[in-house]
N, C-alpha and C positions, 0 to 999 in steps of 0.2 A: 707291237713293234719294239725291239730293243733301242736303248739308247745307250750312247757313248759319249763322254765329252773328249776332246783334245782341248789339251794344257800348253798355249804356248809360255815355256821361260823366256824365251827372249827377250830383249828390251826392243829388239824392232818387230816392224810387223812385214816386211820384207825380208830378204834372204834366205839361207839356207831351210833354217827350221822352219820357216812358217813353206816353204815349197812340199817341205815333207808334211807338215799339218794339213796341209790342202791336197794330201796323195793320200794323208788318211780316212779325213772328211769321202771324197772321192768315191776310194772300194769299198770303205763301210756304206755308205750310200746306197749305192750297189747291189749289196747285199742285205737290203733291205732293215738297215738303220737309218735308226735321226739319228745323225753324229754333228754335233753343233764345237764350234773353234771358239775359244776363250781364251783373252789372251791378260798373263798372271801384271804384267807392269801397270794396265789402267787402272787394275782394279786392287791393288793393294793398299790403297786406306779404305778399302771398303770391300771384303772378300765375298760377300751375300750371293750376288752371283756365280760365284765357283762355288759357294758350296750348294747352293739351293743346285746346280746342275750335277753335283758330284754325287748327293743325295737320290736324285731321282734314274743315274745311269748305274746301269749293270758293268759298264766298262772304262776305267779312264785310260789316257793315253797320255803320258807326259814327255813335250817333245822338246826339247832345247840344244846350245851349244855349251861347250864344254870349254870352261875358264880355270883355268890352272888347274886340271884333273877330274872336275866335275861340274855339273850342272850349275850357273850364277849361283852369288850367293844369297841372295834373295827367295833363291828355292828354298834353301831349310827355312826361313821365316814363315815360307808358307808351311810348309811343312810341321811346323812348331803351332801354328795356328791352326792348324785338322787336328793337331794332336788338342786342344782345349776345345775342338768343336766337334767330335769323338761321335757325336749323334749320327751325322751322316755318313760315316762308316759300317758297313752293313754287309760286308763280304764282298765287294767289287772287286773284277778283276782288274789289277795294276798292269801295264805297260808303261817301258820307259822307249825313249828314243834320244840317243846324242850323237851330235857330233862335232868335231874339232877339227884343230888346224894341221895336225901330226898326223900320218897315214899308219902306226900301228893303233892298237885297239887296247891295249891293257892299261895305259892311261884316262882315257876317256869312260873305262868300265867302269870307273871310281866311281860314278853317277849314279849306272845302274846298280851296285853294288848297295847304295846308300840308299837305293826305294826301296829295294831286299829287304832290308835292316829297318826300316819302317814299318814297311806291311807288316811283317813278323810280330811287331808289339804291336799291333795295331788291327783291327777289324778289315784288313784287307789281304787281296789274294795276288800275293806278284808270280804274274809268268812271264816272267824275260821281257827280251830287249833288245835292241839293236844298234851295234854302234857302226856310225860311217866316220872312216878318217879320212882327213883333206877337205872334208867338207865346205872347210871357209872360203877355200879355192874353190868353189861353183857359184858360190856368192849368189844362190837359185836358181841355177839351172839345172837342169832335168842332170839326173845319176849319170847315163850314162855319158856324161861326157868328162866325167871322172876317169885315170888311168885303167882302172879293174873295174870298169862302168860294169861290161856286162856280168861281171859276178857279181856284184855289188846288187843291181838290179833285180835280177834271181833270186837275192838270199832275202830282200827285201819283200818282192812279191810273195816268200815263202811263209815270210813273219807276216804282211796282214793276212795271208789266209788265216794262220793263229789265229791271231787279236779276233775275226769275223767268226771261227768256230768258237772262240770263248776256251782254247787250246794255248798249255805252254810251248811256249816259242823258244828254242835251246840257244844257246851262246853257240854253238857249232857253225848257224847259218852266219853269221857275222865274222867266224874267227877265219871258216873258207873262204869270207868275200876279200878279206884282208890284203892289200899289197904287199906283194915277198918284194924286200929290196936285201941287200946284203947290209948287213950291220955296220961295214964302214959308212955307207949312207947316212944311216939313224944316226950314230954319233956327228956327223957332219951336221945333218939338219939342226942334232938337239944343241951344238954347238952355237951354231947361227942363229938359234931363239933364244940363247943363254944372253949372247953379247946383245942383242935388240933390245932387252927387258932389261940389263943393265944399262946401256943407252939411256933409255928411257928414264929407268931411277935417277941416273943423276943430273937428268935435263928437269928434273922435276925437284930436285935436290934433296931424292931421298937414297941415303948411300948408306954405307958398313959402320960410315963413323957415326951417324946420325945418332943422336939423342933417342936412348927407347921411350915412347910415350906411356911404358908401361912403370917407369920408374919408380916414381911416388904413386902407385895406388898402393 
C-alpha cells in the first residue's frame, strides 16, 4: 500500500487548511493509501515524527495558509531542519497546498514557488500545487461555498487525482479556478488590507519611526 503524509502548517488544527488536509486524508484513502495528517506546530521541539513519517511515504502533501505571501514562517524552520536531516529524502513526491485571504493567486504562489526551490536542491520530486484564494473566508467549510466554488472545486478534484496517480499537477487548474474580479476591485481590497495592518502596527506601537532593531548588530 502507498503511503502519504499530510503537513499541516497551520497553527490551528481547525479551519481552512486542516478542511483541505482532511479532503486529502479522504480520496488518498480512497484510493487505496495510508495517508496519515501531521500536524508541523505540536511537534516542533521535536520533529521525529514528521520525519520518521516523511521517510517512510512515497508522497508528502504540505497544506497551509498563506501569511504575507507564503506559507508561516515557521515553514522554512522546518524546512531548514529536512535540509540537516537529508536522510529521509529519497525522491518523494512533493505537493503543496495554500491558501489566503486575497482571491487572486500570484501572491499566495509565493509558497508553492518556495517548495519548487527546495526539492530542486534537495532529494525530492515537486509536482505542483494548488492555490485557493479567500480561503480564510470559509473559515472550513466545504469549497463550494466560496464565490467560484464550483471551479474551484473541479480544479481541486483534478489536483488529488495527481497527487493519487503520483502525476504533476499544473498551476493551470488553480490559475482557471481563479476569481475574475476587475482590478478596480483588487486595488480596493489590497487598499483595505494595507490600512488594517497599519491599524494594527501602531495599536501595537510598531510604526515608520520605530527604532530598527537591527541597528547595533
Amino acid at each position: 500500500m502507498k503511503k502519504a503524509v499530510i503537513i499541516n502548517l497551520s497553527p490551528r488544527k481547525t479551519g481552512t487548511s486542516m478542511m483541505l488536509a482532511n479532503r486529502c486524508q479522504t480520496f488518498l484513502s480512497s484510493r487505496d493509501y495510508q495517508a496519515e495528517i501531521l500536524h508541523l506546530y505540536p511537534n516542533l521541539k521535536n520533529l521525529n515524527p514528521l520525519l520518521v513519517a516523511i521517510n517512510d511515504a512515497q508522497t508528502i502533501i504540505m497544506v497551509g495558509p498563506c501569511y504575507i505571501d507564503t506559507y508561516p514562517a515557521d515553514t522554512v524552520y522546518f524546512l531548514e531542519e529536512l535540509e540537516k536531516n537529508q536522510d529521509v529524502l529519497h525522491g518523494q513526491g512533493l505537493y503543496g497546498i495554500i491558501q489566503g485571504g486575497m482571491p487572486y493567486v500570484h501572491t499566495h504562489e509565493s509558497g508553492l514557488n518556495m517548495l519548487e526551490l527546495f526539492a530542486g536542491d534537495y532529494d525530492l520530486s515537486y509536482k505542483g500545487g494548488f492555490v485557493i484564494g479567500m480561503g480564510a473566508m470559509l473559515n472550513g467549510q466545504p469549497l463550494d461555498k466560496l464565490l467560484n466554488g464550483k471551479k474551484v472545486e473541479h480544479g481541486f478534484g483534478l489536483f488529488l487525482e495527481n497527487v493519487a496517480k503520483q502525476e504533476i499537477s499544473p498551476p493551470n487548474l488553480y490559475h482557471h479556478a481563479q476569481l475574475r474580479m476587475p482590478g478596480l476591485v483588487y486595488y480596493l481590497m489590497a487598499k483595505m488590507m494595507n490600512r488594517r495592518i497599519d491599524k494594527q502596527r501602531r495599536e501595537k506601537g510598531i510604526g515608520d519611526q520605530a527604532k530598527s532593531p537591527y541597528e547595533n548588530l
